[in-house]
Structure formats: structure tokens, C-alpha cells
C-alpha positions in Angstrom: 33.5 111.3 -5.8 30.7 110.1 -4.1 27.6 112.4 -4.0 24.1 111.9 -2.0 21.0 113.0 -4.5 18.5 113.4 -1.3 17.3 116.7 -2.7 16.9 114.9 -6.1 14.6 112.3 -4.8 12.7 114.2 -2.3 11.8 116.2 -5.3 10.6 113.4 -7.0 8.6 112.4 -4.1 7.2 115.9 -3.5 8.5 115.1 0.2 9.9 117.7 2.4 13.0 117.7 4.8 10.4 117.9 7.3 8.3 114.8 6.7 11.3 112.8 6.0 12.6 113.6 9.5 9.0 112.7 11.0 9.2 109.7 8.8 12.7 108.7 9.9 13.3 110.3 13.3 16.7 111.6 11.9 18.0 115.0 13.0 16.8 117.9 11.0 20.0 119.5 10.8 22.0 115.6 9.5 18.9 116.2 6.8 20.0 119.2 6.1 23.4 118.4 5.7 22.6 115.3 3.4 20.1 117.7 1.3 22.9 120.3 1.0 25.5 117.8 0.0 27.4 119.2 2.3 27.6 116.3 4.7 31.2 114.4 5.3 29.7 110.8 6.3 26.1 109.8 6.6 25.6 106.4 8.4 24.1 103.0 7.3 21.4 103.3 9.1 20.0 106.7 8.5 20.3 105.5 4.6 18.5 102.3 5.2 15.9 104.8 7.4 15.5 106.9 4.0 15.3 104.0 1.9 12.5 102.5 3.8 10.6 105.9 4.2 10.9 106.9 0.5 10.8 103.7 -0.9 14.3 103.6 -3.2 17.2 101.8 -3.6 20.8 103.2 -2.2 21.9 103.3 -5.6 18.8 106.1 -6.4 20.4 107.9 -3.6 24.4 107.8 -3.5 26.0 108.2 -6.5 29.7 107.5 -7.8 30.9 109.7 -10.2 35.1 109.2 -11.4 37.0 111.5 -9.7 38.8 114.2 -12.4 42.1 112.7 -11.3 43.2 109.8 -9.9 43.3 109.6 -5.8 45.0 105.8 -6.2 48.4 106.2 -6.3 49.2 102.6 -6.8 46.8 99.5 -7.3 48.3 96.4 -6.6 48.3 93.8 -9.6 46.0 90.6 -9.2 47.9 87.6 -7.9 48.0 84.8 -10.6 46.4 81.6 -9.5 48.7 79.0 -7.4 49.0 75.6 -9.1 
């Protein structure tokens, strides 16, 4: 599951949705959305635009946490080296 901690580091920043919009020129409402966790896709560029404006990494922002069961329903094995 992959989750967006925006409201986690705005807090850390002491930044509001506001001044991050100023900052980044992203929609209020696609802030919103990512601050809510309620958004479906965010694109590369609004993340790099956050990055830059609250000076973090991706990682401090999207987060991976294992899914309760397993989506995959098969995973191919790794081919063995050709001789």
C-alpha cells in the first residue's frame, strides 16, 4: 500500500496547505486531496514541486507499507544465467 505523509511533514514544517500551494502553484483542492490521503495518483512533478518547496526527500513523503495480503498472484522466477 502506498501512502503520501503530506500532512505528516507539513506538520513538521509548521507549513500550511495554503503556503505550500503559493509555494508550488499546485491546486488547492490536488493538496487537499494528497493531505487527506485521499488522492488516487499524484504526478512526478507536483512531488518534485513539494520536495523542492519543503526541502525533503520522496522517501519522507510516500511511503510503502506491505499490503495485509498478497495482490501478486504469481511472480515469475529469475532466469538462470546463459553459459
Amino acid at each position: 500500500m502506498i501512502e503520501i505523509e503530506l500532512s505528516t511533514m507539513l506538520g513538521k514544517r509548521m507549513w500550511t496547505q495554503a503556503r505550500l500551494h503559493r509555494a508550488t502553484g499546485i491546486r488547492k483542492a490536488t493538496i487537499n486531496e494528497l493531505y487527506q490521503g485521499m488522492a488516487e495518483k499524484v504526478s512526478l512533478e507536483q512531488l518534485d514541486l513539494i520536495c523542492e518547496a519543503l526541502n525533503c526527500e520522496v522517501e519522507e513523503i510516500v511511503v510503502r507499507t506491505p499490503n495485509p495480503s498478497r495482490l501478486v498472484a504469481f511472480v515469475y522466477p529469475e532466469k538462470e544465467p546463459t553459459k
